[in-house]
C-alpha positions in Angstrom: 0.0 0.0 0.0 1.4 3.6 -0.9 -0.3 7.2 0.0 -0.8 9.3 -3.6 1.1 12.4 -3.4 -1.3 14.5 -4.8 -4.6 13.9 -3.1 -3.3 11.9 0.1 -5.4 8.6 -1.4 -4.6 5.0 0.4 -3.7 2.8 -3.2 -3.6 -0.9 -3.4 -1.5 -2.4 -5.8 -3.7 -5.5 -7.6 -0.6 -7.7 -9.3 -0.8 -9.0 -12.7 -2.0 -12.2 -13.4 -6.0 -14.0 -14.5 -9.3 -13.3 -12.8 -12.7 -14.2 -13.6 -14.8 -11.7 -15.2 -18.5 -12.0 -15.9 -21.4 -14.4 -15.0 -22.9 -17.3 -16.0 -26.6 -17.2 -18.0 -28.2 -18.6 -14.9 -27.1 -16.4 -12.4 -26.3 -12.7 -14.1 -27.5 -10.8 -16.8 -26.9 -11.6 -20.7 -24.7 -8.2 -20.9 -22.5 -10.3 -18.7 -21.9 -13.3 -20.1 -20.1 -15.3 -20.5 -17.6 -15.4 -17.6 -14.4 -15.8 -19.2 -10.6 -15.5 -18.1 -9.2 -12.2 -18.4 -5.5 -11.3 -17.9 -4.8 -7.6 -16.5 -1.1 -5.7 -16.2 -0.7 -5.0 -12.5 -2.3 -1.8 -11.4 -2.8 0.6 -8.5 -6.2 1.4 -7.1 -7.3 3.7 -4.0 -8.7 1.7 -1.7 -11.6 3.9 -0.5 -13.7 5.9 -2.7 -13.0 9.6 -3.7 -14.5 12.2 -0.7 -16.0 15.2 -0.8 -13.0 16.9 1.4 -10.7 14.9 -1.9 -13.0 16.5 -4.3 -13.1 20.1 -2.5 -8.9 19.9 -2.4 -9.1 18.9 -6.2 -11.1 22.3 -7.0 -9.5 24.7 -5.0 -6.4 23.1 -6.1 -7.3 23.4 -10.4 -9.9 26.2 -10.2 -12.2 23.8 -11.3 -15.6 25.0 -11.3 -18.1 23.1 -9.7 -21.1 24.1 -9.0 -21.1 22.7 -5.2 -24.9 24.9 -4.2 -27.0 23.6 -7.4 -25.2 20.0 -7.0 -25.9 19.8 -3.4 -27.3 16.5 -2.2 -30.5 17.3 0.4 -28.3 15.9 3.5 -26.0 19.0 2.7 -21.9 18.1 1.8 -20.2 16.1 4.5 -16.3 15.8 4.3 -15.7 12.3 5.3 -18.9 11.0 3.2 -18.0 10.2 -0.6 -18.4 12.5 -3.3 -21.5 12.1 -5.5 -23.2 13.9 -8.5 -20.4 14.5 -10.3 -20.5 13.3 -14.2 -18.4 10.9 -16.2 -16.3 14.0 -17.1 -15.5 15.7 -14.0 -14.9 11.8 -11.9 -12.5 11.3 -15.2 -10.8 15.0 -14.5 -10.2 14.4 -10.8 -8.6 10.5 -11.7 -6.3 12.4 -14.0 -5.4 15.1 -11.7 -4.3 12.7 -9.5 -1.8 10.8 -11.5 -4.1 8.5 -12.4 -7.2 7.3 -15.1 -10.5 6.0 -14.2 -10.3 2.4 -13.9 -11.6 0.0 -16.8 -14.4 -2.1 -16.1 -11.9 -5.0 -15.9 -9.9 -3.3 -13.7 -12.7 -2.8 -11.2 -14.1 -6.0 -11.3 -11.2 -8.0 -10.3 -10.4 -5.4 -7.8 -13.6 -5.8 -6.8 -13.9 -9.8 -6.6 -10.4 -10.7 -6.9 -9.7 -13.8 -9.0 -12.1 -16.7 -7.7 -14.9 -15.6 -9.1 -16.9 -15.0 -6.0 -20.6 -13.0 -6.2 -20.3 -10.7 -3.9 -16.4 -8.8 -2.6 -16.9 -10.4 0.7 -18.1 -13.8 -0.8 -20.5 -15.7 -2.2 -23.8 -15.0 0.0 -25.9 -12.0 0.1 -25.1 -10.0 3.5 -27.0 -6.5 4.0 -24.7 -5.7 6.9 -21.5 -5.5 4.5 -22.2 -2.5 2.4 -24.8 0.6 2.5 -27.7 -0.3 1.1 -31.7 0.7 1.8 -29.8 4.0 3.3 -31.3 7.5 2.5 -28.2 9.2 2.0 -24.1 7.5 1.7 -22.2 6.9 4.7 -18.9 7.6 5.9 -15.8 6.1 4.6 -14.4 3.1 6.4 -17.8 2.2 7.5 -18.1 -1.0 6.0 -14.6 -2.6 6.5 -16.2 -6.5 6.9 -16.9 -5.7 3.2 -13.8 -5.2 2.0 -12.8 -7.2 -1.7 -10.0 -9.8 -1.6 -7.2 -7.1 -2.0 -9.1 -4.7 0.5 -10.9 -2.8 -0.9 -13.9 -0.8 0.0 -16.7 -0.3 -1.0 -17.1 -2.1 -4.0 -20.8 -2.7 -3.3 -23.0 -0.1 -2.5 -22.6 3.2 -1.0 -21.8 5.1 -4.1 -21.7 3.9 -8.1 -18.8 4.2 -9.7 -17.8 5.6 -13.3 -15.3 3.2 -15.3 -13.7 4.4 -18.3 -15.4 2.2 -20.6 -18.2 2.7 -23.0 -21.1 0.1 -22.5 -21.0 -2.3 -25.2 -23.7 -4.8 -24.7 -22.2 -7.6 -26.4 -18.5 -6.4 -25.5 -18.0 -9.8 -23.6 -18.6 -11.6 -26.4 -15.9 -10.1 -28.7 -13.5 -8.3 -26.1 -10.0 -8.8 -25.8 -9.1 -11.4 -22.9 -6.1 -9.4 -21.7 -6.4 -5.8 -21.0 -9.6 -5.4 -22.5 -9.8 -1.2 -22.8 -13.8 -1.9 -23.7 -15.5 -0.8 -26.8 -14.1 2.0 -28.9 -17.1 4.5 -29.0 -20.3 4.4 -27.3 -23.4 6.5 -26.3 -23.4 5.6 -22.9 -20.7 5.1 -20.1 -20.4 2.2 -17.6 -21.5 2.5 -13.9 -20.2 -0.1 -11.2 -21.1 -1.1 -7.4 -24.7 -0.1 -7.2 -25.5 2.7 -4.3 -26.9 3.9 -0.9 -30.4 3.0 -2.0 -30.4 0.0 -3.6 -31.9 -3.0 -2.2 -32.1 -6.3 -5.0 -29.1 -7.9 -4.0 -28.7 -8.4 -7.5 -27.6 -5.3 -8.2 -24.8 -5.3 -5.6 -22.9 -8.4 -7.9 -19.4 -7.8 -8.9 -20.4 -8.2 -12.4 -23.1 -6.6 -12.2 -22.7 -3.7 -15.2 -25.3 -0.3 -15.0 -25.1 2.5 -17.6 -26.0 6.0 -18.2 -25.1 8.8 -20.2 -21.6 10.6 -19.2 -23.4 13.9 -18.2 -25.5 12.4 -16.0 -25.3 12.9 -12.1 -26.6 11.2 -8.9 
């Protein structure tokens, strides 16, 4: 584990090698199928999800403007809380500010399930008590360490969705490349992982679970 210079991030290093990605017909959705072997480089990751105190530093920092009164959630901004309705573009400019990218949807998902396979990051059963979920606003950082991934990571399920740097490609899994698959090359829509605060189908809270909206979308 390492600190990033630039916004004071915990990173994770997740070392090259297989994972699996994807699910089987009979228990995901056809966008996911079929689980296949995919080979990723190694990679650093953050280990907790951007915060709003992170995102604050970021615009001071760049003189980004963001418009933090029309934007603001009804439970007002809370430093320690992650930061949320914020598009595909301005999650993509903060990753980049940072030294880094958005991850590809490959690179979250084995971060998120490491390499067995497994449903869920903590394992293979459904557990509520592992990740915010049927909440009416996020919740603090660190709160859910019992649902960390394999490599320790949190937050991979619920709390707040996550933008990817891939386009959605419906049938991407079908063609994609199986190592360091970058995702289709042009798209309408962008990829959203981990589900959110208010979900409550267990479903959705699957590591391969795939959601996607348009890029200037916020929530």
């Amino acid at each position: 584990m390492r600190l990033n210079p630039k916004d004071g991030a915990e990173m994770v290093w997740i070392p090259e090698g297989e994972f699996f990605m994807g699910s089987d017909l009979t228990d995901g959705e056809p966008d996911e199928t079929p689980m296949r072997r995919v080979y990723l480089d190694g990679y650093w990751i953050t280990k907790n999800l951007v915060t709003v105190a992170q995102f604050r530093r970021f615009c001071e920092a760049t003189k980004f403007k963001y418009d933090w009164k029309k934007n603001k959630p009804k439970w007002d901004w809370w430093d320690d809380h992650p930061m949320i309705n914020v598009s595909w573009e301005e999650a993509r400019v903060y990753a980049q500010w940072a030294g880094g990218d958005l991850p590809t949807e490959a690179q979250w998902e084995k971060a998120a399930r490491g390499t067995d396979g497994r449903k869920y990051p903590w394992g293979e059963e459904w557990d509520a008590n592992r990740c915010a979920n049927k909440q009416t606003c996020p919740m603090p950082i660190g709160s859910y360490l019992w649902g960390a991934s394999p490599f320790g990571i949190l937050d991979m399920a619920g709390n707040a969705a996550q933008w990817c740097r891939d386009w959605y490609g419906n049938e991407y899994y079908k063609s994609g490349n199986d190592r360091n698959p970058p995702g289709p090359a042009h798209g309408i829509q962008r990829v959203l992982r981990g589900s959110a605060w208010s979900g409550f189908n267990p479903s959705y809270f699957r590591c391969a679970n795939r959601f996607l909206q348009n890029p200037t979308y916020r929530f």
